[in-house]
N, C-alpha and C positions, 0 to 999 in steps of 0.2 A: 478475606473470608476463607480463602485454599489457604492460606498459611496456619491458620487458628486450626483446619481438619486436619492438617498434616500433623502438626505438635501435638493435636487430643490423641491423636492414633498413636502417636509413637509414646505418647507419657504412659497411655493403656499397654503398651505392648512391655514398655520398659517395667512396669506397674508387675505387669504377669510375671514377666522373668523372674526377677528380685523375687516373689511368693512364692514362685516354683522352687527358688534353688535353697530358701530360707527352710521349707519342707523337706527339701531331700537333705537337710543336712542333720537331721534329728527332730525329736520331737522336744513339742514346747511343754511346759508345764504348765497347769491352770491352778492357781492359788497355792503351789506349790507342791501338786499330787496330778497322775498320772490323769488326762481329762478322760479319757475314752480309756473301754476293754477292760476285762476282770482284771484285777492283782490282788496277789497274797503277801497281808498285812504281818509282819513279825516283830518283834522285840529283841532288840541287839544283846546278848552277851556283854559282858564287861572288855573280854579280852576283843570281840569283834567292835566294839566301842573305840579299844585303844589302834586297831592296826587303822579303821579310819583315820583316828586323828594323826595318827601316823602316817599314812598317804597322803592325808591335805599339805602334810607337811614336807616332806620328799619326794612328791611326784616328780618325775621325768618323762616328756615324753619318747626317750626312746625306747624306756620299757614298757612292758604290756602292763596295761589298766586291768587285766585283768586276773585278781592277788583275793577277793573275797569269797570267803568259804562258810556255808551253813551248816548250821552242829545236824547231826543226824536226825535231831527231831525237828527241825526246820527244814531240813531239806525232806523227810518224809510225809509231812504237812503238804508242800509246793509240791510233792508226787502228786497227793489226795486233792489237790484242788487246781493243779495245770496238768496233770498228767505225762508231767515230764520233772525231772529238777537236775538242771549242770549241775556239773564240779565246779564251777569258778565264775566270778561276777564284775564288775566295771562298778564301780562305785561312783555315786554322783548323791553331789545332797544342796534339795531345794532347802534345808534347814540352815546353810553357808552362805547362801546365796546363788545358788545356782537355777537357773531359771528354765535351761531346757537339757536335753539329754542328747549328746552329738554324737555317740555309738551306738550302732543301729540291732547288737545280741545281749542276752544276758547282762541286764541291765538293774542294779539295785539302787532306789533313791530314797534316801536317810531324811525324812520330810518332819524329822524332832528329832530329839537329844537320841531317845533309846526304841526309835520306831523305822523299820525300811520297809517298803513296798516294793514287789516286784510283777511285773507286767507280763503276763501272760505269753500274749502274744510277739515278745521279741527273744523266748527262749528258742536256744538249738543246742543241737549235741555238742559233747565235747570235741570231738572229731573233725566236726564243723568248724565248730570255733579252733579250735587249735592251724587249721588251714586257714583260714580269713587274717588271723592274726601278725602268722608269720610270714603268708605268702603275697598278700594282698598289702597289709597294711607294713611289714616288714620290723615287728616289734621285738626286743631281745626279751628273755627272760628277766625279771623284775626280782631283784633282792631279796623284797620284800615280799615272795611267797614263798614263806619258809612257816612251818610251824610254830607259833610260841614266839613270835618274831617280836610281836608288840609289847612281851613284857621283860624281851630278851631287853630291847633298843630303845625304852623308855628316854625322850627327850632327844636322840640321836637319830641321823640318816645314816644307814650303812652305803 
């Protein structure tokens, strides 16, 4: 009977941790879109179409994820309705199969062919991010944020 309360307590205890650390590592996605907090819903460009598919295809992790950029009227939009809009974004798309989002700023997820959402609540300055990136996480500059990159490298990794 002391053995069965020792094991309930440690399965609860092991039970918590595992949930704790599975939260701090990102957030989950629920049906494939952000479950909580406002986000601003946009329509990809053709060219912002192709530099995704061109990161699903090239990623590395020792460059920064973060290479996506919204046209002016899209980032003027995500002014009007988060009150802030980065220069630069982490791309992740529950339309590939991605299930949760494991960078914790500036975060875009492609939840269809020509639709992203972006989440209110995990933007920050560029400044911000530019420090967390390099200091923190230790990531080089990424090739692939070059202007015109997508229709430069069509089918190729640089």
């Amino acid at each position: 009977m002391k053995k069965e309360g020792i094991m309930r307590n440690f399965m609860a205890i092991a039970f918590l941790f595992v949930a704790v650390n599975a939260y701090a590592d990102g957030y989950m996605l629920k049906a494939g879109r952000f479950p909580e907090g406002k986000v601003t819903v946009l329509t990809l460009t053709t060219e912002q179409q192709q530099l995704i598919d061109l990161d699903r295809r090239c990623r590395k992790n020792k460059y920064t994820p973060y290479i996506f950029r919204l046209t002016p009227e899209q980032s003027e939009r995500l002014r009007k309705e988060a009150g802030s809009s980065p220069k630069r974004f982490a791309i992740f798309e529950s339309y590939q199969g991605d299930r949760g989002i494991d960078i914790e700023f500036n975060v875009i997820n492609r939840f269809n062919e020509k639709t992203i959402e972006i989440p209110h609540k995990l933007l920050i300055p560029e400044r911000q991010l530019r420090d967390w990136e390099r200091n923190t996480m230790g990531w080089e500059p990424n090739p692939l944020d070059k202007p015109g990159i997508a229709k430069l490298v069509t089918g190729k990794c640089p």
